[in-house]
N, C-alpha and C positions, 0 to 999 in steps of 0.2 A: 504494500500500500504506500501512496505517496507521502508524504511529511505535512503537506496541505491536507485539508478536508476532503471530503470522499461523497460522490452524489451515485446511489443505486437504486435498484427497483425490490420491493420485498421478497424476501426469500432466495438473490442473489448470492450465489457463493462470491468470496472474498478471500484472498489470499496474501502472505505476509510473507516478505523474504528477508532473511538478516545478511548487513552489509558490515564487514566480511563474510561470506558465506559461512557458516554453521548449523552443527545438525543439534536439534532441541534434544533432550533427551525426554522433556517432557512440557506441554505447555497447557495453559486455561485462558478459553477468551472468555470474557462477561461484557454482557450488553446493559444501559441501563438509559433510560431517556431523558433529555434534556427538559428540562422546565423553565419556565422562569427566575423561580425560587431556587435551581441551581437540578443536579441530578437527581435523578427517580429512584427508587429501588431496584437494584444489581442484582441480574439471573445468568447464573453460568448456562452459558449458552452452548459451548463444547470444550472437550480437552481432550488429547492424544499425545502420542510422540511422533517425530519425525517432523514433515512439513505442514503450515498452519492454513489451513482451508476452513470457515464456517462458513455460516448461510447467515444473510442480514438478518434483522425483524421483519415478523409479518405484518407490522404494523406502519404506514406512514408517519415521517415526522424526522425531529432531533434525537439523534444517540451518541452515544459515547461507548466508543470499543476500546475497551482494554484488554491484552495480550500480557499475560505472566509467563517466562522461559526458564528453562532452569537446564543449563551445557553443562552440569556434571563438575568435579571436580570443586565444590561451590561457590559456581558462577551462573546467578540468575540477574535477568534485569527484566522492567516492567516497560511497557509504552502504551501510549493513550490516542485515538484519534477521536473527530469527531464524523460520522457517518447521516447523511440527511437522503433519508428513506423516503421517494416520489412515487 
């Protein structure tokens, strides 16, 4: 995904690539929606190892995707986008 914001259609797969290449040994993405008042309530939306593929929300609107990784050895890092579901 780009470092900018992100515009997809509900239930779109989405895919993450780490720069330098790296293999996850294990990752969690959670979706949660934008309000006014700031984020919604966070539902892990999926988790695997290897490469990061989920599907958007079924829902139109503001999200926030966060990506949790963890390369083993204990080296994990977090990153956050913003995702606007049309």
């Amino acid at each position: 995904m780009p470092a900018t914001g992100v515009v997809a259609t509900p239930g779109m797969p989405v895919g993450v690539t780490f720069e330098p290449p790296a293999a996850a040994s294990s990752w969690i993405a959670r979706w949660a929606p934008i309000a006014a008042g700031g984020p919604g309530d966070v539902d892990t939306s999926a988790k695997g190892t290897g490469p990061v593929t989920i599907g958007t929300p079924g829902a139109a609107g503001a999200w926030s995707l966060q990506v949790e990784s963890w390369f083993g050895g204990g080296r994990s890092a977090t990153w956050y986008w913003r995702v606007d579901v049309e």
